[in-house]
C-alpha positions as CSV (number, residue, x, y, z in Angstrom):
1,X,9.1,11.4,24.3
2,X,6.9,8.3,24.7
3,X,8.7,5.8,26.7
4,X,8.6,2.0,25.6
5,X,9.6,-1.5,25.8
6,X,12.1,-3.0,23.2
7,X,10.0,-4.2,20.1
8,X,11.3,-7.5,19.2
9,X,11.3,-6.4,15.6
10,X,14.4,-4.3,14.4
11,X,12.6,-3.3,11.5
12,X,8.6,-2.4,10.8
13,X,7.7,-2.7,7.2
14,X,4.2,-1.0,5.6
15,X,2.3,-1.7,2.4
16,X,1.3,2.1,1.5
17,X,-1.9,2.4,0.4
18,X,-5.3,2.0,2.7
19,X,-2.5,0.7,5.5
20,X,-1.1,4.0,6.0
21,X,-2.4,6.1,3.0
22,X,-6.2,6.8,2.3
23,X,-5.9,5.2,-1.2
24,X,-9.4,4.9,-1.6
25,X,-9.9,9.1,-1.2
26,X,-7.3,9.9,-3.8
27,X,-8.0,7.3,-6.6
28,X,-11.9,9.0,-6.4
29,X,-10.6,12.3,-6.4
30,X,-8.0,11.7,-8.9
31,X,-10.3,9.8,-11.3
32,X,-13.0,12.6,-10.9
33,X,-10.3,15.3,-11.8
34,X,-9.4,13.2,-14.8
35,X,-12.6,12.7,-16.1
36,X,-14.0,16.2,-15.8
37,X,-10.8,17.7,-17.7
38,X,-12.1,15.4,-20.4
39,X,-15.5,17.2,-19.5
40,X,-17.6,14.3,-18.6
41,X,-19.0,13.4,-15.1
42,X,-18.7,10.2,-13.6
43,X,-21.3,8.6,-11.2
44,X,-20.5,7.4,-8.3
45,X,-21.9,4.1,-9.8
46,X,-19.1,4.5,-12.4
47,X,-16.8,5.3,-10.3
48,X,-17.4,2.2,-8.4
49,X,-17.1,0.1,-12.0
50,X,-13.6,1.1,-12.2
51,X,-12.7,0.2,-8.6
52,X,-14.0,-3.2,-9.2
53,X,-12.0,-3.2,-13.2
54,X,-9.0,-1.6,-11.2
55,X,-8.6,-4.3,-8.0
56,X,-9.1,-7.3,-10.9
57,X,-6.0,-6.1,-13.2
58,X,-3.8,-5.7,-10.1
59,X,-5.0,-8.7,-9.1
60,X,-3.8,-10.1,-12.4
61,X,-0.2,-8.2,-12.2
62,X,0.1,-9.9,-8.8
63,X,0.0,-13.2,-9.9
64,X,2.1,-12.4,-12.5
65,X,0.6,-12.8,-15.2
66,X,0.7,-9.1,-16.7
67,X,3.3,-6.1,-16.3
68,X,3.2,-3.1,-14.5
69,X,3.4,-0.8,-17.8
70,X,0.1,-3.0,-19.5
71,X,-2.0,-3.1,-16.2
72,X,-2.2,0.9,-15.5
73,X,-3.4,1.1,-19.5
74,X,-5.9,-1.9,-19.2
75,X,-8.2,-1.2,-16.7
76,X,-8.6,2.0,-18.6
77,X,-9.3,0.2,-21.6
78,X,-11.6,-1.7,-20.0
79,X,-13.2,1.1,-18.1
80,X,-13.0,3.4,-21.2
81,X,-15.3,0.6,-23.2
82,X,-17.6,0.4,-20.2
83,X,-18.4,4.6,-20.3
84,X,-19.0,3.6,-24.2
85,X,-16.2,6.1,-25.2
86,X,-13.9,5.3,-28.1
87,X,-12.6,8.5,-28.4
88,X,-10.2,9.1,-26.6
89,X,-6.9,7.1,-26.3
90,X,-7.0,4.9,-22.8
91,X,-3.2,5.1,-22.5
92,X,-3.6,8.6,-22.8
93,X,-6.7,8.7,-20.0
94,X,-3.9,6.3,-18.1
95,X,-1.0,9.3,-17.9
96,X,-3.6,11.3,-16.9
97,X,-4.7,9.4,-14.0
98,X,-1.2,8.6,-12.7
99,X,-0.2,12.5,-12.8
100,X,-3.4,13.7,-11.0
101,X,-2.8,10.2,-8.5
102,X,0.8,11.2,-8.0
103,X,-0.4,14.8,-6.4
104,X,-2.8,13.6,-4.4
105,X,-2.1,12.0,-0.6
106,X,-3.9,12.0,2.4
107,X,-3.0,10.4,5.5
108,X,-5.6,7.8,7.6
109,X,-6.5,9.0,10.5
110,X,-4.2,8.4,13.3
111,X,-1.8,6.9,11.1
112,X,0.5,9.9,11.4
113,X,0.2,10.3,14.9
114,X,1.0,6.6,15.3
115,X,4.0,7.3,13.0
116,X,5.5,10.0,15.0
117,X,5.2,7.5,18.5
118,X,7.3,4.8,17.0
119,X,10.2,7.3,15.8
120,X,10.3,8.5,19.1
121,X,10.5,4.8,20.3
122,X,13.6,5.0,17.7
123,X,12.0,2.0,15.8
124,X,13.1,1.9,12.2
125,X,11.0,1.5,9.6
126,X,10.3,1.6,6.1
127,X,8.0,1.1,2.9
128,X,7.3,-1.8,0.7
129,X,4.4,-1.2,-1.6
130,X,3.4,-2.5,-5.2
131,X,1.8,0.3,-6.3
132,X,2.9,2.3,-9.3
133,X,6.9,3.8,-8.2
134,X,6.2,7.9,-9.3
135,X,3.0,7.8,-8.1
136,X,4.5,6.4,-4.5
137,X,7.3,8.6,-4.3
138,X,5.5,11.4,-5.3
139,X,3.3,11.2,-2.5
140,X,5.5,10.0,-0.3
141,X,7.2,13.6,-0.6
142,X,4.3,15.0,-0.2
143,X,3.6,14.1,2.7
144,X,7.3,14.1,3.8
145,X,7.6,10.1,5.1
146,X,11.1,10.3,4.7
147,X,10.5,11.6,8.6
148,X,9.8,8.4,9.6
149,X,10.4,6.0,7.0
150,X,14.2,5.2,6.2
151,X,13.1,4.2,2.5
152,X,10.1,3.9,0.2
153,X,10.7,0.3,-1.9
154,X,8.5,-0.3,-4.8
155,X,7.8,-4.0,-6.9
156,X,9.0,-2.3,-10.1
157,X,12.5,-1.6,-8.2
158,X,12.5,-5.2,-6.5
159,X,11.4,-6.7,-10.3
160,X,8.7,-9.0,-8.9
161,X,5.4,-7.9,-7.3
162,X,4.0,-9.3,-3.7
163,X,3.3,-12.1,-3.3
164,X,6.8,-13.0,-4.8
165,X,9.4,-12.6,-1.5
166,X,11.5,-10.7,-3.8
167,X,10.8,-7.2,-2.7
168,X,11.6,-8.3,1.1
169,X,14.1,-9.7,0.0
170,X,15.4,-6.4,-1.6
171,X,14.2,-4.6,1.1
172,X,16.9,-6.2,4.2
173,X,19.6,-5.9,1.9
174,X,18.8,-2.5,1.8
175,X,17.9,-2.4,5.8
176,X,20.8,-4.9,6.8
177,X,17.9,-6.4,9.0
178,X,17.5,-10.5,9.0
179,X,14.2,-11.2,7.5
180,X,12.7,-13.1,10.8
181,X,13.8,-9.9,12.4
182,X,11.0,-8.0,10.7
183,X,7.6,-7.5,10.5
184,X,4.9,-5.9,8.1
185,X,1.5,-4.8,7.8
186,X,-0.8,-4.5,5.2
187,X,-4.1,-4.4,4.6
188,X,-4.7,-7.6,2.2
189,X,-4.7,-10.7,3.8
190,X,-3.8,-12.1,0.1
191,X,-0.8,-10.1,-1.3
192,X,0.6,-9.0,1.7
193,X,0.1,-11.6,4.2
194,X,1.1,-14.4,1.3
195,X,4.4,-12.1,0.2
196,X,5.4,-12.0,4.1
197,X,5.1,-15.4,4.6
198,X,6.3,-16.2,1.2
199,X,9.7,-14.5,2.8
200,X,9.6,-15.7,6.4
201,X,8.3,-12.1,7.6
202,X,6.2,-11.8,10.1
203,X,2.6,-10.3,9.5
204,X,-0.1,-7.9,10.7
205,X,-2.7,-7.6,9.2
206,X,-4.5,-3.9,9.4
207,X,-8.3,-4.3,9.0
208,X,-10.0,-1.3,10.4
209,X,-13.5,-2.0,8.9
210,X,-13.4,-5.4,10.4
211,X,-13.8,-7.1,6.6
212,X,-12.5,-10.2,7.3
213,X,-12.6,-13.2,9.5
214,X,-9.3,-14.5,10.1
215,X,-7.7,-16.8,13.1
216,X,-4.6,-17.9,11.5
217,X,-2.7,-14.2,11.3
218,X,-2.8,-11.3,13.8
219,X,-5.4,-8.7,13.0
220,X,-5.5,-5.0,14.4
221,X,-8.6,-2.7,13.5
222,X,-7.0,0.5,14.7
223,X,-3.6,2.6,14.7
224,X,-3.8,2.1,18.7
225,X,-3.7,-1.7,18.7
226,X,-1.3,-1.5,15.9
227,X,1.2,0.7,18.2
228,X,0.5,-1.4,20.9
229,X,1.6,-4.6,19.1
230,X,4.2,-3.1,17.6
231,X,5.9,-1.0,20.6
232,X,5.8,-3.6,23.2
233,X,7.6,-7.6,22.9
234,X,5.4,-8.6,25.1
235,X,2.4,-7.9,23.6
236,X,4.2,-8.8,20.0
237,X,4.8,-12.3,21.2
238,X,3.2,-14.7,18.8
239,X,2.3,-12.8,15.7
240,X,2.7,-15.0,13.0
């Protein structure tokens, strides 16, 4: 039992993917899987392609200006015209992808470890991710959150994606926790950090690869500074 200071937040909310999952391991692996069922191989130049086609329709459902259901089919479309293949159906390619995504979940390193401390510090927290809802729940089982995690909520549940406030929102209804009593993390200082603030949450941003240069939020670069924020009041003080 790790012995710790009272957090001033009553609840900790985490985006999912590359905050707590390795997102970026299973959409390769998944995609690959996909692809050589179809028996073709994709380069690793490809592969990048459709990271780059895949973060700018996401981008696009964040802001609202396409759904959930059109997104997952059109980067495929997209990525589909791109291999020069017009043979196969995208939305077809699509299902695929979400099935093989849905199985596939792998935890950043140390992010379980830190998971485990802050249960035994009895801090609650949960999931608030945008990513699609079987997919996340799938994994989420497979890697059991539910130990830690006293709910999984997704944008398709809350009916608005981050940046809208409308999943926090959702999300203390659900926890019964005032919103300026709670904090998340996430790794994009766009969606997340803007949905947070969009809902008078408190943010931390988690950039372990030391991409960005930011003075206006509090950044961690590792599950260690992470706990130490997020375990102590002291050392919370001031994260805005």
């Amino acid at each position: 039992m790790v012995k710790l200071m009272r957090s001033k937040f009553e609840i900790v909310y985490f985006d999912l993917d590359n905050t707590l999952l390795d997102f970026s391991r299973s959409e390769r692996q998944a995609l690959n899987n996909v692809f050589k069922t179809l028996g073709l191989e994709l380069t690793e130049s490809d592969i990048d392609t459709y990271i780059s086609i895949n973060k700018k329709w996401w981008k696009l459902f964040s802001d609202g200006k396409y759904s959930k259901d059109r997104i997952v089919v059109a980067r495929f479309e997209e990525f589909l015209k791109f291999l020069g293949i017009n043979n196969i159906e995208p939305s077809v390619v699509a299902n695929m992808y979400l099935e093989h995504l849905s199985q596939l979940a792998f935890f950043l390193t140390g992010a379980e470890e830190m998971l485990q401390k802050l249960k035994d510090s009895n801090q609650r927290m949960a999931v608030l991710t945008n990513g699609v809802k079987r997919v996340q729940h799938s994994r989420s089982k497979i890697l059991n959150l539910g130990r830690y995690m006293e709910f999984v909520l997704t944008s398709e549940e809350a009916g608005k994606p981050k940046p809208d406030p409308a999943l926090f929102i959702l999300a203390s209804k659900i926890s019964g926790v005032p919103l300026n009593r709670s904090v998340y993390v996430g790794d994009d200082p766009v969606t997340d950090k803007q949905g947070a603030q969009n809902a008078g949450v408190d943010f931390i941003l988690f950039d372990p690869k030391n991409t960005y240069n930011l003075s206006d939020i509090r950044v961690v670069h590792n599950f260690t500074e992470l706990f130490d924020i997020l375990s102590c009041s002291k050392t919370s003080k001031g994260v805005s």
